[in-house]
N, C-alpha and C positions, 0 to 999 in steps of 0.2 A: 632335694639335694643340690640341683643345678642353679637355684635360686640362693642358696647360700655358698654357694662356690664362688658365683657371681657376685656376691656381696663383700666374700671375702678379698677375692681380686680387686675389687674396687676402693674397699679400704689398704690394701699393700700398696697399690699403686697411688692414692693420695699421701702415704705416708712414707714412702722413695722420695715423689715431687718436693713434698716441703718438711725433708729431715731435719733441715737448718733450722726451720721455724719452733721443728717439735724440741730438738733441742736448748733451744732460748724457753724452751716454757717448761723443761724438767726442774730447774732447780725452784723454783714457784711451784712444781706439783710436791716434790719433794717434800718442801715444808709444809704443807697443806695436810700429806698425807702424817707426816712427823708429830708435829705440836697439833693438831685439830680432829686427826681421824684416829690415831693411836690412842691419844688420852680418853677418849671415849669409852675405852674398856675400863677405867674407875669406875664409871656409873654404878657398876653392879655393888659400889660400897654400897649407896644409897637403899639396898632391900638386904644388907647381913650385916650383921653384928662385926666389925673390924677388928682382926685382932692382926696387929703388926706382924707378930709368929707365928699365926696360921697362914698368913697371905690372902689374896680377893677371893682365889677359888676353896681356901678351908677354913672360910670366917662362913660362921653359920648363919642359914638366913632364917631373914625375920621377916621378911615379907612388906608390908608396906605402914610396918611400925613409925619408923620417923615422921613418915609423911603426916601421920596420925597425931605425932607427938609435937611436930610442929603445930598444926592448926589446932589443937587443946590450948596450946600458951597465948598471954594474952599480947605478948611482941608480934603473933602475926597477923593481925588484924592492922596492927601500928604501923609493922613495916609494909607490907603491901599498900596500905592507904599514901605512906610518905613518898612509896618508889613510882604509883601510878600518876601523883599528884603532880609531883616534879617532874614526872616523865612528858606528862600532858604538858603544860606550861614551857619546858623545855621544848617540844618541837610546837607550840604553838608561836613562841618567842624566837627561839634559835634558827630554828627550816627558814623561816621567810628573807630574813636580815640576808644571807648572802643574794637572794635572788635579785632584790633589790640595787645590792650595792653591784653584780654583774651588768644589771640592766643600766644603772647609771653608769659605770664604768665604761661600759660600752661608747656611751656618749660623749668621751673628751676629743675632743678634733686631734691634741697634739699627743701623737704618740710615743712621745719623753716623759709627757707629765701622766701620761695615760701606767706607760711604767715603772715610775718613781711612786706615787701612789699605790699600784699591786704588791710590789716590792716592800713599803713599808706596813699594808696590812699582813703581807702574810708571814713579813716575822714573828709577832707573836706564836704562833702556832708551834716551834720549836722552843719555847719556853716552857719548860719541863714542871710539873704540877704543885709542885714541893714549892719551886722559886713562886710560881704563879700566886702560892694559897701568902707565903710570905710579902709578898709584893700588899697584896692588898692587908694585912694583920699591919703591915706600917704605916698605910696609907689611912687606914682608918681605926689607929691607934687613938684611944678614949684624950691624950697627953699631948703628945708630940704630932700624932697622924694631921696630914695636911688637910683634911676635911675635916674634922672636928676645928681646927685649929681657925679655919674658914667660916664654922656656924661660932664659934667664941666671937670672933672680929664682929660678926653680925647683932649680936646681942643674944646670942642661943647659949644653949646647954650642949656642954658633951653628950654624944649620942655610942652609945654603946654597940655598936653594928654588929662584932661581933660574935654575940654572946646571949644577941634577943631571939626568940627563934622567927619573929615576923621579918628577919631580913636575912634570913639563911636564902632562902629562894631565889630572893630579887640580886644576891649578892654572887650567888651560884649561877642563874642564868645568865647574868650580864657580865661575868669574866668569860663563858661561855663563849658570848656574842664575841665579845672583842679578840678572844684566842683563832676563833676557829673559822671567820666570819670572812676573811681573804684567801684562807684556804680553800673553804668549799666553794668558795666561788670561782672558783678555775675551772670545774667543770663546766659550769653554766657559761660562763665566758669561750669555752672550747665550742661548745653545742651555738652561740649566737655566730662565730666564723662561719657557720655553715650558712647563714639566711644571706639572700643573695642581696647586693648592691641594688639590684635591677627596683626591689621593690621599695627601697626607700627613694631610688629616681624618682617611682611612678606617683611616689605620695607625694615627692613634696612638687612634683609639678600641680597635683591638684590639691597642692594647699594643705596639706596635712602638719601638725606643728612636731615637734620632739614629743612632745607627751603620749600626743596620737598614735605615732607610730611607734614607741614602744607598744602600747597596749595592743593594736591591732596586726601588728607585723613580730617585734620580736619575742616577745611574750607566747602566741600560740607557735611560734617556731620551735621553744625550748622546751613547750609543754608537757611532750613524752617525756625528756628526760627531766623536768621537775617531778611526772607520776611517777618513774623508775625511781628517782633520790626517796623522795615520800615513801613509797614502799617499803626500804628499805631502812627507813629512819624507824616507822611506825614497828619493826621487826625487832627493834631494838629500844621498845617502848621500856623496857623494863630493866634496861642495861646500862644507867646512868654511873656516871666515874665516880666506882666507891674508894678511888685512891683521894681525888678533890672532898669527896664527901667525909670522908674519913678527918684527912688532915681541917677543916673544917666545923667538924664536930668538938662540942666540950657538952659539961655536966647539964649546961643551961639550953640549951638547944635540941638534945638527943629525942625531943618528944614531934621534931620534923625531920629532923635529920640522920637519922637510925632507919638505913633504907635494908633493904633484904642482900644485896651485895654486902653491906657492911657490916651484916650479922653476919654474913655466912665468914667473913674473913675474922671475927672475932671466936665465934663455934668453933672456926674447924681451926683456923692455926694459936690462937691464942690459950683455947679451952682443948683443943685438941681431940673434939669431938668430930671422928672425920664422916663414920655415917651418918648421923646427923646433919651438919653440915652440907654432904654431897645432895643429901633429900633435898634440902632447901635450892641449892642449887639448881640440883634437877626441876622442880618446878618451875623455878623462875626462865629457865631454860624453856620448858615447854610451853609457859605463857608468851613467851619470843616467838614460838615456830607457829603457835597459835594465831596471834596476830599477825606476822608473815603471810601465814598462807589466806586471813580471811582478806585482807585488805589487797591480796594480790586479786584472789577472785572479784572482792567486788570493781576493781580497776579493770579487769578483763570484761565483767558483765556488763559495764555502762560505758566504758571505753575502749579505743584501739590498743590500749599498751599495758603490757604487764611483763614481769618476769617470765612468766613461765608457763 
């Protein structure tokens, strides 16, 4: 009992000292607990029969029927292969691009041009998905789009981009890159402030060139937190933007680009099949927390750094 006394005095007293603090971080727990940990009580659609006038607790259950009824149909074979495929490709393509452009960013002597450059990659990123999927539907319009119009001058044929499904991917990852690719680099840019001056004195007295000392100096500097990004990317292997995916999608494509986010927003609000729906969900959910927690361990097993 005196050891939890002690425990308790000790948390009352950290939480006097920095009430200020805890207060700047309620409205952030707030929402957390709001929109992330309250809606989590749907789940139980996912195992009962949903009837809107019975409500979650007097809709009968059925146990792990959907789940069942999902994987009989032949879309889930389709969508899982579409959403792991694009998942993989996307952090094989997507993760590296900011690291890179951090790592070079780093290296402009002049600190104007250094931020006139950050500044103009990381506008795109508030380019909202809808303008984003438009932007390129004009740009690589079969008619008038500037690329097409670019392969005609050439001696080419219109290319139908997009409508084939062999450039849903390549068309998907690379608005990716160009959206997101100055944003996320500000962490890594945040994490290189810390590597001290001292050790590129010491390289380039012994001759070491720019290429060098990224690899050997800023590179394992940011290492931890490239493992933490990865982690968390990898966690999110199967959570690709079914709103880009969606508005992207037509008749001609839907056989790569029909991801499991996209069904489930077609199921549940369109068909308005919502335990259904939530099963699918829940799944793709739990392959999240799966991969999360395997790729944390194996970071922790062979390395210093992990979440948790």
């Amino acid at each position: 009992m005196s050891v939890a006394k002690g425990i308790r005095k000790s948390i009352s007293r950290i939480v006097q000292h920095n009430w200020k603090l805890y207060i700047f971080l309620l409205p952030g727990l707030i929402w957390l607990i709001t929109f992330c940990y309250v809606p989590m009580y749907g789940v139980l659609i996912a195992f009962k029969d949903f009837d809107s006038r019975l409500g979650i607790t007097g809709s009968p259950f059925v146990g792990l029927k959907y789940f069942r009824q999902f994987f009989s149909t032949n879309i889930a074979s389709t969508t899982i292969m579409n959403t792991l495929m694009l998942g993989i490709e996307t952090t094989a393509f997507v993760f590296p691009v900011p690291i890179l452009f951090a790592l070079l960013l780093n290296q402009l002597p002049s600190p104007r041009f250094k931020k006139t450059i950050q500044t103009i990659s990381f506008a795109p990123h508030f380019i909202s998905t809808v303008v984003l999927v438009s932007i390129m539907n004009i740009i690589l319009a079969p008619k008038s789009g500037f690329v097409n119009q670019l392969i005609v001058s050439l001696g080419g044929k219109p290319v139908f981009f997009t409508t084939q499904s062999a450039y849903f991917r390549p068309l998907y990852i690379g608005s990716s890159i160009w959206q997101s690719m100055g944003y996320n680099a500000i962490i890594y840019l945040s994490a290189l402030t810390s590597v001290s001056p001292d050790l590129h004195e010491a390289a380039v007295v012994d001759g070491a060139s720019k290429l060098q000392r990224i690899w050997h100096i800023d590179l394992p500097c940011i290492l931890p937190t490239i493992v933490i990004m990865l982690i968390l990317q990898l966690g999110k292997l199967f959570s690709s933007s079914y709103e880009k995916a969606l508005l992207m999608q037509n008749a001609l494509n839907t056989n790569v680009s029909e991801l499991i986010s996209t069904y489930v927003y077609k199921v549940g609000l369109t068909n308005a099949q919502y335990s259904f729906s939530t099963a699918v969900g829940l799944f793709n959910s739990l392959v999240n927390f799966s991969l999360l927690i395997t790729s944390n361990y194996i970071s922790r097993r062979f390395t210093d750094t992990s979440l948790f």
